[in-house]
Every structure is written in C-alpha cells, then in structure tokens.
C-alpha positions in Angstrom: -10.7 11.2 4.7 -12.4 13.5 2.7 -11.3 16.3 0.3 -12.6 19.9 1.4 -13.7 21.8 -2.0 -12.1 24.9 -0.7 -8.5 22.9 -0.7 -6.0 22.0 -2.8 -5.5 18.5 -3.9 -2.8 17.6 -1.9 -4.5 18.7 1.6 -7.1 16.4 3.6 -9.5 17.0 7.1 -8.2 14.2 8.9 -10.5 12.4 11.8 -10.2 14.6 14.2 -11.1 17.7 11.1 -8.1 19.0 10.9 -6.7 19.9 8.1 -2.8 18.3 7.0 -1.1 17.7 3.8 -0.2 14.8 1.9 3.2 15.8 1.0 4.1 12.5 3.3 2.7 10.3 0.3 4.4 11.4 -2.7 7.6 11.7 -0.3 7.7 8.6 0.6 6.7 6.8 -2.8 10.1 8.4 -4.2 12.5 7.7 -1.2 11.3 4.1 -1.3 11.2 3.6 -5.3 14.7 5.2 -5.4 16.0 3.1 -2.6 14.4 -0.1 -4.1 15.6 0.3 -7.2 19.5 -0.4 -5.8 18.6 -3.5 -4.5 16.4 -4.9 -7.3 14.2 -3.3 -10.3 11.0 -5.6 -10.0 10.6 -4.2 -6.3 11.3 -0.3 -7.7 8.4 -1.2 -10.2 6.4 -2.3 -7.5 6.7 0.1 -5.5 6.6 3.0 -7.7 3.1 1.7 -9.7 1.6 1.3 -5.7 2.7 5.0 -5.0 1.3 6.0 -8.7 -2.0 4.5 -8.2 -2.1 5.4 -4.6 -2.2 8.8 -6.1 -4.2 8.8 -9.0 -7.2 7.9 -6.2 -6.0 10.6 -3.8 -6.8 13.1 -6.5 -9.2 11.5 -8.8 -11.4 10.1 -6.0 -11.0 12.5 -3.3 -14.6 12.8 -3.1 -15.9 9.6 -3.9 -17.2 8.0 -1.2 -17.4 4.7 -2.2 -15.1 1.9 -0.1 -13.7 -1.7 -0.6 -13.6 -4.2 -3.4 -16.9 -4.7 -3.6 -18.2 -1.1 -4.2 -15.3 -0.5 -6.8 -16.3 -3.7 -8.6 -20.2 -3.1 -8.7 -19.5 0.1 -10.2 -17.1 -1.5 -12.7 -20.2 -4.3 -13.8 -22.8 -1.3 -14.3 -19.7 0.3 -16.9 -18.5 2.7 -14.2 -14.4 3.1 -13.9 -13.7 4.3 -10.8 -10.1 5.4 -9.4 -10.8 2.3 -6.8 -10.8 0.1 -9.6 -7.8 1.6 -11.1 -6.1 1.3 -8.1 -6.8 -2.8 -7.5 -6.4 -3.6 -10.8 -3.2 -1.6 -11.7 -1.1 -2.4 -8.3 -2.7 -6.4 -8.7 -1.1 -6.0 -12.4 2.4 -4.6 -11.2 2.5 -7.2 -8.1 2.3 -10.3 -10.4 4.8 -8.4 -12.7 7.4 -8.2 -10.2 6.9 -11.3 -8.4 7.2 -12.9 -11.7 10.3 -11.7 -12.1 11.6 -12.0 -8.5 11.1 -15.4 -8.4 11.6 -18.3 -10.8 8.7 -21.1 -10.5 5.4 -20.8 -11.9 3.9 -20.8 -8.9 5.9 -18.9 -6.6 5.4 -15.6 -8.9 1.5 -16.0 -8.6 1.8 -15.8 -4.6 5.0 -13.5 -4.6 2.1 -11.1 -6.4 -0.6 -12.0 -4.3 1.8 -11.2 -1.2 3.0 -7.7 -3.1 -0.5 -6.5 -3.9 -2.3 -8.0 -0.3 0.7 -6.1 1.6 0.1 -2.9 -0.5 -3.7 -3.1 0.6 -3.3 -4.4 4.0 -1.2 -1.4 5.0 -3.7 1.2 3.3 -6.7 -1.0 5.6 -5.0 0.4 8.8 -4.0 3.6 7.7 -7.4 4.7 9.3 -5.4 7.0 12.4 -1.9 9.2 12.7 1.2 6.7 12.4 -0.7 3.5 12.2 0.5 2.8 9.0 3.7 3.7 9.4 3.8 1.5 12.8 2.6 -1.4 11.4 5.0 -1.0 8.6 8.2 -0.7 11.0 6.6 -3.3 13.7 6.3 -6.0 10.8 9.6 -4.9 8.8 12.0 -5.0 11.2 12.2 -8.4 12.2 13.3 -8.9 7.8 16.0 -6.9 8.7 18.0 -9.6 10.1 17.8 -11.3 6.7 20.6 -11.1 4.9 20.3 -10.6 0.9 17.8 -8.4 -0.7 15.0 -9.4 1.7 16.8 -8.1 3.9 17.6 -4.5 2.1 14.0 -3.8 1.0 12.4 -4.1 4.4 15.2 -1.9 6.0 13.7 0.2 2.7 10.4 0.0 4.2 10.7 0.6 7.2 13.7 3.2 6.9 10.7 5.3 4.8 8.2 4.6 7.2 10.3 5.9 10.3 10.8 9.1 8.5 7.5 10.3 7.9 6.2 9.1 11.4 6.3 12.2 12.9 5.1 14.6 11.0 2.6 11.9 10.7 2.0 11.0 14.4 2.0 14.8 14.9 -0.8 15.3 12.2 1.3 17.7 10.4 0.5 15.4 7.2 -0.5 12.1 5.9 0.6 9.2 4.1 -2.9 9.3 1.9 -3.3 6.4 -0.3 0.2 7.3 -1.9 2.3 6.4 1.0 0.1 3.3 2.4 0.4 1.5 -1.1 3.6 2.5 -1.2 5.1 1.2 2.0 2.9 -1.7 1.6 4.1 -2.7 -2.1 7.9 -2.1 -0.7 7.0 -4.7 2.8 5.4 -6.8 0.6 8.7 -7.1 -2.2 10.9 -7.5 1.0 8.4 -10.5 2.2 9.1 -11.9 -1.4 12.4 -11.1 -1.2 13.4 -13.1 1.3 11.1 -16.1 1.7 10.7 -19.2 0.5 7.5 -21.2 -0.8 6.3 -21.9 2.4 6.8 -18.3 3.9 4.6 -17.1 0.7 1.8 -19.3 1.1 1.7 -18.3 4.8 1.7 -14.3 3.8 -0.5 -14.6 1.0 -3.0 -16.5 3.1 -3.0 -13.7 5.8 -3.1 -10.6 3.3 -5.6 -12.1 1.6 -7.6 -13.2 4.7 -6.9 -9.0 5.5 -8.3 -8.0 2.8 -11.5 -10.2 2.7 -11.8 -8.6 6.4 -11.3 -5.6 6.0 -14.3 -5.7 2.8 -16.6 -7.1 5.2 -15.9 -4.5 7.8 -16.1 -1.7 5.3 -19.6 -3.2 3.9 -20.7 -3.0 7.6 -20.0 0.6 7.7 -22.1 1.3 5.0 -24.9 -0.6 5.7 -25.2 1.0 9.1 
C-alpha cells in the first residue's frame, strides 16, 4: 500500500488503486485498548503500544518502500532509523513487558512476548487483501472464546474489534493499515497468553515465529524479482 502525495495521511490506494481511508486502524486500536484494559492492564499496554507503532509507520513510512526484518535491520547497521525498525523493536519491547507481567515464571514471560509480538506481526503479514486480517483474526479467536477467565475475554476482544470493521473493510470503504493489524494481532496474541499454559506458548511461539521467518523470505523474494 502506498501513500498518494496528493492525499492526506490517513487515506491509502489499495490493490485494486482505489483509494480508502484508514479510519478502521486508529478505530480499532482504541475499542480494543479500552476493552482490554477491563480485563487486564498488561494486555491494554500491549495492545495500545501495537496500535501506536502501527501508526507511527502508517504516517512516517508511508512512502518507504522498504519490507521485512531484514530491510529495516540493514538500514538500522548502516545508522539509518526507519519507522520499520521502530515498529519491531517498540511492539518486541511492549510484548515482553506484558508477558512479563501476565505470567509468573522466567521463562513463560520470554515466550508469552515472543507469542504477543509474533501474533502482532503475523496478522499484519496477511493483511495483504480486504478482510483478510480481520478473518484470520475472528477464524483463530473464536475457538479462545470458549475459555473461561481472561483468555477467554481478550479474544472475544479481538475478535469482537475485528467483526466490526470487516465490512467497511471487506467493502474497501477503509483499511485496517498497520494500526489495526498490530493491533488485533497484539490483542490475539495477549488472549493466546492469557489463556495457555507452557506448552500452548511454546507451540504458538514456534508458529509465529516460523510466520515471521516466512513471511521475510517471501518478502526478500519480492524484491529480488
């Protein structure tokens, strides 16, 4: 998605070239933060730090065409910040804050970040056509529904703020933008923590992180061709 000089920061040409907002994003960042927030605050700061960042790099590097970890870190060796690298860096950061203080073991807040910040970036990897995100968000959340406990409450969050803007979405009236995927991802990713064990977070981190080493590669291909 690019942003068109002739158009204000919070509008994008889409795939197809038309032209939507990103109202969805900042939208959704607050229902989901505020929602969070009653359940537990290390989620809400989660959440709301994805959404932040999200949209610091839908302004700040709405022209940059530069994609995936490894262009963002490159940059970062040769002295360059980009809004990339803010992004990774300052939803990694709030990930292992909240997981450290969602769960109590040493270990289990390293992955309960891991999952937080892979969940955050998986969701923003698919947010590539109209409702994808949002889809993937619902598909995954609502089976953590049927938990009971807070796990339970952050992905009906999730997916409560991802079956809102889905229309608008799906009817490329706007766009979730890197605002709203961070931000549903963080909130599926605190509702993963939430309500699993050791064993559940070793099997999420694994595939977030297995996403996101994917996704890199795929994005590297793109480049090169």
């Amino acid at each position: 998605m690019i942003n068109r000089p002739d158009s204000p920061h919070w509008h994008r040409d889409n795939y197809a070239g038309r032209t939507v907002d990103l109202h969805a994003g900042p939208a959704t960042a607050v229902a989901a933060t505020l929602t969070a927030a009653r359940v537990h605050p290390a989620a809400a700061l989660a959440i709301a730090t994805a959404g932040a960042c999200g949209a610091y790099d839908d302004i700040a590097g709405a022209t940059d065409p530069r994609r995936g970890f490894r262009a963002h870190l490159s940059a970062l060796r040769g002295g360059e910040v980009t809004s990339g690298a803010v992004k990774l860096f300052g939803i990694s950061a709030a990930g292992l804050v909240a997981g450290a203080m969602l769960k109590e073991k040493a270990l289990d807040k390293i992955l309960a970040g891991v999952v937080i910040a892979g969940a955050a970036h998986f969701v923003n990897l698919v947010d590539v056509r109209p409702g994808r995100a949002a889809a993937a968000v619902i598909g995954l959340g609502v089976p953590g529904m049927l938990r009971k406990g807070p796990g339970g409450e952050l992905a009906a969050a999730a997916v409560g703020a991802a079956a809102a803007v889905l229309p608008d979405d799906l009817g490329e009236r706007s766009m979730l933008g890197d605002t709203g995927a961070h931000t549903l991802g963080a909130a599926l990713g605190a509702a993963v923590v939430a309500g699993n064990g050791r064993a559940g977070l070793v099997a999420h981190a694994v595939a977030v992180v297995a996403a996101a080493v994917y996704g890199d590669q795929v994005t590297e291909a793109a480049r090169s061709l």
